[in-house]
C-alpha angles and dihedrals in degrees: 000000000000127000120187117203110198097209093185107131101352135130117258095232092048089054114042075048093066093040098051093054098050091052082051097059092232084135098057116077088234100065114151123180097227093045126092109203132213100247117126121195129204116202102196134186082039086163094049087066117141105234133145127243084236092061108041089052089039099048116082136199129222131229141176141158093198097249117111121279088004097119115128124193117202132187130245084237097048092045081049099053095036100043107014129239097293093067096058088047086048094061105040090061095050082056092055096050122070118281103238145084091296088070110082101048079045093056087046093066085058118095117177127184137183 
């Protein structure tokens, strides 16, 4: 099944929520917790988000590597310049999906385009 997300003029979190929730399969009648379902979703217009100056230079990313002294925080705006738009969507909607073996295959399902 295929699902579109029209991104023009909305807001990120609303978004990467819907978009949780339908890679998730919490829209079919036959959603089960430890199934992953074949559902694939495009967001598409990512550039076109609606998003404020304040926030992109306010929210911050997380990194580490797991050695000592080795956590790097990173900007919404530098995210944005080093890696585009899609990254930061990207991630926003891995945050939003469980953490467990169910998630890459999850996060495969999930085209993004510009």
């Amino acid at each position: 099944m295929e699902h579109t997300i029209d991104a023009k003029g909305k807001k990120l979190g609303r978004i990467a929520s819907q978009a949780a929730s339908i890679l998730m399969g919490k829209n079919l009648a036959t959603f089960a917790r430890h199934k992953a379902p074949a559902v694939k979703v495009s967001i598409i217009n990512v550039g076109k988000i609606s998003r404020t100056e304040a926030k992109t230079k306010e929210k911050r990313h997380i990194r580490f590597s797991g050695y000592p002294g080795s956590q790097k925080f990173e900007s919404d705006e530098a995210v944005t310049t080093r890696l585009g738009v899609k990254e930061v969507v990207r991630r926003a909607v891995r945050g939003m999906i469980p953490n467990n073996k169910l998630r890459p295959g999850m996060l495969k399902n999930l085209n993004i385009t510009e």
